[in-house]
N, C-alpha and C positions, 0 to 999 in steps of 0.2 A: 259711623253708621254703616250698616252693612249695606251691601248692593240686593236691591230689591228683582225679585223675580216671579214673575206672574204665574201660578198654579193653572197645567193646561186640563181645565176642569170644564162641567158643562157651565157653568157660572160666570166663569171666564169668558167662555166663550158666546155665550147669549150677551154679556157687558162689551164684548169686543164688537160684536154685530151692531149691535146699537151705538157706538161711537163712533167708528167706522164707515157704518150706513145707514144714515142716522131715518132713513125711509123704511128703514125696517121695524120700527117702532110699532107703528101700528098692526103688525102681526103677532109683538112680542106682546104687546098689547092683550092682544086676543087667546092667548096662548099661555099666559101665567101673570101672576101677582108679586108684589113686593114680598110676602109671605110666604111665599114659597124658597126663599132664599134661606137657608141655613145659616150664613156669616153676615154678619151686619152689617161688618166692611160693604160688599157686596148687596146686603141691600140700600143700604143708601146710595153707592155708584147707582141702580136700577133708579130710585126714585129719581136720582137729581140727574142722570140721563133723560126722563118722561117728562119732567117735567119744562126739560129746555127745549125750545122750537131748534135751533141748531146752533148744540154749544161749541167754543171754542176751547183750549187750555183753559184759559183764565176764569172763563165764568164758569167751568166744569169745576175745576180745584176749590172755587167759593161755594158753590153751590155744593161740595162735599163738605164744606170746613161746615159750612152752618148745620150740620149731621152730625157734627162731632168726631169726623174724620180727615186725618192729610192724606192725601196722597203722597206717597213715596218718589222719592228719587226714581227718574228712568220710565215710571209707568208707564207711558204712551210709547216709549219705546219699546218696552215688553209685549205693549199689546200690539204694537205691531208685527210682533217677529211671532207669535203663536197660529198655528194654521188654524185658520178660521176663515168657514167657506158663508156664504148670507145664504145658496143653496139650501144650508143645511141649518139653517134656523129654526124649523121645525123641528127639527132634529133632537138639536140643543134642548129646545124648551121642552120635547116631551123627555128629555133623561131629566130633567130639572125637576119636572112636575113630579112622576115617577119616584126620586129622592124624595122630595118635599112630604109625598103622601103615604112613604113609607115611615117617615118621622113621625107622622101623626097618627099612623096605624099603630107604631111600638107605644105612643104616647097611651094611646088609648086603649093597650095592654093594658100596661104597668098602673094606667088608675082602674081600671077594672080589678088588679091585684089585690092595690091597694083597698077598694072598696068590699070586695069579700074578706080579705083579712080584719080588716075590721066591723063585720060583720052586721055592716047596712044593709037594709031591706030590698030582698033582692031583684021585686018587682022595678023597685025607684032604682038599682044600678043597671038594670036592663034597657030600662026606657031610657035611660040618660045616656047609655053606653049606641042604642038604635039610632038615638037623634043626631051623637055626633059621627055614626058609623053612616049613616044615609048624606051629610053633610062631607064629608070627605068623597062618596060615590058620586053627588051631585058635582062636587066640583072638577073630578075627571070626565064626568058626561060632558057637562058646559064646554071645555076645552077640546075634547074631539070631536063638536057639532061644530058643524058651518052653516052662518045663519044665509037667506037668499043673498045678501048684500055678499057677506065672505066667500059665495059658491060664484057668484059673478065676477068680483074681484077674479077670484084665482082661474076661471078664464080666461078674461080678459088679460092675465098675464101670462097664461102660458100660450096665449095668441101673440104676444109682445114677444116672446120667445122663436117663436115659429120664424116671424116675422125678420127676424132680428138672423133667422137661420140656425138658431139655437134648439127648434125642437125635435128634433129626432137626429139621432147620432147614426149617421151613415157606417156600414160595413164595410165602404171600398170596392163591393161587388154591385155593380151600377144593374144590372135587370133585377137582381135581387131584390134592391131597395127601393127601385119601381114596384114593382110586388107589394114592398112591405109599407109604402108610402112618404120612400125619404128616408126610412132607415128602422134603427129599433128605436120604439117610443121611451122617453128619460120615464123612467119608475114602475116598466113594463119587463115582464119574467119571459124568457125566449130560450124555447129547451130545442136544440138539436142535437136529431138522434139520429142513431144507424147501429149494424152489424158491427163487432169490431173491425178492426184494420179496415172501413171504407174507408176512412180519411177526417173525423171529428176533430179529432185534436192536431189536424194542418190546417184544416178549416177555421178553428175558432186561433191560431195561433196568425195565420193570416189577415186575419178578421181585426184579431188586438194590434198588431202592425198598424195596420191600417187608420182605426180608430185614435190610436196614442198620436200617429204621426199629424191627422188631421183634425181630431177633436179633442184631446184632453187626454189625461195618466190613464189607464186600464189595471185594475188588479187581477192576475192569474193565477188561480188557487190550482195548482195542478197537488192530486190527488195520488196518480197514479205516474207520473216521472218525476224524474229530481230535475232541477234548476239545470244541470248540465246536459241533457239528455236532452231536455227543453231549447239553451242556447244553442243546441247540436243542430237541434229541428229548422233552426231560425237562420242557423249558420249556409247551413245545403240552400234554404231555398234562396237567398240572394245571391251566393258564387255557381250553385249549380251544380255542384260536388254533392256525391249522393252522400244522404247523411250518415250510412255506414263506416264511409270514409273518413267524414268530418271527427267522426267520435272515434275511432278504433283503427283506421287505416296506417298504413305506414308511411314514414316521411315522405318518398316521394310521387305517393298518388294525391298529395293534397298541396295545392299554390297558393301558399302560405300569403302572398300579396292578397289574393283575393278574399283569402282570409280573415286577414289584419283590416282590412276595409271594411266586409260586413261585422266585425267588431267594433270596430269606431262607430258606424253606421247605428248598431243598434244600442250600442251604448248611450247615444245621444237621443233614441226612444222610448219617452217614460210608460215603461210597462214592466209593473212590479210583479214579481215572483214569490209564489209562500213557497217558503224551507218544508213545510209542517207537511210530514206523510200522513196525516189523520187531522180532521178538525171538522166540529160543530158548526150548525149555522151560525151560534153565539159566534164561535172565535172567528167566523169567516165575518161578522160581522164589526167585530173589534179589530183586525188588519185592515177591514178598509173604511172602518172612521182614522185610521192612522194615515191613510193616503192622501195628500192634498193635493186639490183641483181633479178628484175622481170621476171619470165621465164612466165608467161601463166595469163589471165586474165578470169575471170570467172562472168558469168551475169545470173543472176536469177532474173526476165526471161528477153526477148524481148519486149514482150508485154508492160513492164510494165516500162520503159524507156522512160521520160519525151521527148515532142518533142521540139523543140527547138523554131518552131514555132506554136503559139498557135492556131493561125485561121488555119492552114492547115488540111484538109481531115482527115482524120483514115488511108484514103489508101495513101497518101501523105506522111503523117509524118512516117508510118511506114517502106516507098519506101527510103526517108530519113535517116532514123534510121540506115536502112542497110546498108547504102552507108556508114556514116558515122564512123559503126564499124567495113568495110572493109578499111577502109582507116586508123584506127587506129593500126588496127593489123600491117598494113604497117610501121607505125610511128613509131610504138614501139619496131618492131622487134622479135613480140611474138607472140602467138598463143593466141586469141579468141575465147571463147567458149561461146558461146549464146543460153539458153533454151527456144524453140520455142512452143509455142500452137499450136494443133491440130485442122481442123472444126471438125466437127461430120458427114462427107460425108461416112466415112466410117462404121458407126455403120449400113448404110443401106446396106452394102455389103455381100455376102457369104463369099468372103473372107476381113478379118477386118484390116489384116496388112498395114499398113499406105502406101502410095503413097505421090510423092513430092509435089502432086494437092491438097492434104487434108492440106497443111500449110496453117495457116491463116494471112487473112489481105493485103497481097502484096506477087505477082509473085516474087519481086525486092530479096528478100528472098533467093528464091532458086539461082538468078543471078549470085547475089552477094557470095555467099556463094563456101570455097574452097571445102566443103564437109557437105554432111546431111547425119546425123546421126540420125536413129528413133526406138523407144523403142515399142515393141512389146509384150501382154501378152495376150493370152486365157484365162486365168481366168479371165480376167478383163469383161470380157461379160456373164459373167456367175455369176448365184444367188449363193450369199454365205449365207448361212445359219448362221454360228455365224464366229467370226476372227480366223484369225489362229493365232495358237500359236506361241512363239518366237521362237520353233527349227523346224517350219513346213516351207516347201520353195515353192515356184513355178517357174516354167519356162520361166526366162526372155529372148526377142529376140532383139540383139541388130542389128541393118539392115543400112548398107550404101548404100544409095540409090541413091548419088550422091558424088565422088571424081574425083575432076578433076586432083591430083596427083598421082593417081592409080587408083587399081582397086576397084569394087563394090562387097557387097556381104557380108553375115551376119555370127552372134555367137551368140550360146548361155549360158546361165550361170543363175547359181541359185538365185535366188532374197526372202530375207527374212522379208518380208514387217515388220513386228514388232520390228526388231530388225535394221533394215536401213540397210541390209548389203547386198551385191552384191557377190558371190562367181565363176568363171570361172569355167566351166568344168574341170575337170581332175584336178583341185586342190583342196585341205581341209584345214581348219584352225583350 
């Protein structure tokens, strides 16, 4: 007999939650049926998982046999080794549902077909074809209402969350996260913007550091650098080596010791990089259901976010864009962080610091968004005569201009453009 391997499907993966965790039941509960399963294998795992208080091996593999199924050699150890987060049980169960009611939408083509080919009365295929068309809608309604009981439930647990220190994912910028109340909220969209070259993407690359080191993996969809360009960034700012150097320099302006350190250093930080110069929210959303134990997702930039649809507007696709990375944040359960362009409404201002009116492209932006975050510098309007040096710093202002889970209201901290590094007031390194 061959060696059996678990398909890492949503099926899988809602069977895995449930044996695993076996308290997660009554979400998967609330969230789909036996019938929704496409393989039978699989729906009988689902029943004769529901129906056990908390099965063991033994009474699980009996409780399959009386279904008419064995369990294969290895199973539970298959299912143990497939990435399956209980996070994302939601998740699971709406791709599941999803399938399930797209089977029964094709189903109810093809007897529709079938019923005008053979040339039944077309008032009786109508009504027959409304009944079970309104019964398929009814049953995706049911599944994304939350009755009183389930909307308390899911408080009370993301209070168990909090509590536990689990509810907001800190940035590592300590006044910041005062501001923001602990940090950015799990399943809440946070767009920071600026002019170019202020500093976004040291910002949000410091931020992913941060977050991988102290809360969980980060995915970094950079857009606009390649992965090496990115290591480069990440390399300057813990040796200190301005990152011209790191990337292009000659051998002996760069201390290879120091080097080789923040390489080990960050090798050992899970903070995943996409290859992909171009990608949809779709695909930005399939890289990080690939990522396991996902705390926070990270996009460099907005702008540069393939639309889904091609013929649409500029202002369309980017109204689009945003919707659709509000609703992934939702999916995933994570925090979203999205680097937004600036117009240049402001360079005609006396004062220069950014307003939520200077984002470009689409109002939907600000809408959409749990919190705007915008980078602010004086120097940046002003002639520089030659660069500065890598221990020379300037005055970064980080400004929330928009939280709809707190309050508004800004920080500042020192910014070492050559060296990529971002330092808070009242700390040294």
């Amino acid at each position: 007999m061959s060696e059996f391997h678990l398909p890492e499907n949503a099926e899988a993966s809602v069977i895995g939650c449930i044996l695993l965790c076996p308290d997660t039941k009554r979400k998967a509960a609330g969230l789909i049926s036996a019938a929704d399963f496409k393989s039978d294998f699989y729906r009988a795992l689902f029943e004769s998982a529901m129906e056990l208080e908390s099965p063991d091996s033994t009474v699980f593999r009996e409780a399959v046999r009386k279904r008419g199924f064995t369990l294969p050699d290895g199973f539970f150890r298959e299912l143990g080794d497939i990435a399956i987060s209980r996070a994302n049980l939601g998740l699971y169960c709406q791709l599941l549902r999803e399938a399930s009611q797209r089977r029964r939408l094709s189903a109810l083509a093809s007897d529709i077909l079938a019923d005008v080919t053979e040339e039944r009365d077309p008032a009786e295929v109508a009504a027959a074809a409304a009944s079970r068309l309104s019964e398929i809608s009814r049953s995706a309604v049911d599944a994304d209402i939350a009755d009183p009981a389930d909307a308390c439930n899911a408080f009370l647990d993301h209070r168990e969350r909090v509590e536990a220190g689990a509810g907001a994912v800190p940035t590592g910028i300590c006044a910041l996260d005062q501001i923001l109340g602990g940090g950015m909220l799990r399943s809440g969209l946070y767009i920071l913007a600026a002019r170019p070259g202020v500093g976004k993407t040291t910002l949000a690359l410091q931020v992913s550091d941060e977050i991988a080191k102290n809360s969980g993996t980060v995915l970094f969809v950079s857009l606009e650098m390649s992965v090496e360009q990115l290591q480069g960034k990440r390399v300057a700012r813990l040796t200190g080596i301005p990152s011209d150097s790191v990337l292009l320099g000659p051998a002996e302006s760069i201390d290879y010791r120091k080097v080789a350190a923040a390489v080990s250093e960050l090798g050992e930080i899970p903070v995943y990089i996409s290859r992909r110069p171009s990608a949809t929210v779709a695909q930005i959303r399939r890289m990080a259901m690939s990522v396991e134990g996902l705390t926070c997702v990270v996009v460099d930039y907005l702008g540069r976010i393939a639309p889904s649809d091609r013929r649409a507007s500029r202002y369309e696709a980017v109204t689009a864009i945003s919707a659709d990375l509000k609703s992934l944040a939702a999916e995933l359960g994570v925090p979203v962080l999205a680097l937004c362009q600036l117009n240049r409404e402001n360079t005609g201002r006396n004062d220069k610091r950014p307003q939520l009116s200077d984002l470009r492209d689409s109002g939907a932006i600000e809408q959409d968004a749990d919190c705007v975050l915008m980078l602010h510098r004086e120097d940046y309007y002003e002639m520089q005569e030659s660069p500065l040096k890598p221990w020379e710093g300037v005055e970064l202002e980080i400004i929330v201009r928009k939280n709809r889970h707190g309050r508004i209201g800004s920080c500042k901290a020192g910014f070492f453009p050559a060296a990529g590094r971002i330092i808070e007031r009242g700390k040294s390194e």
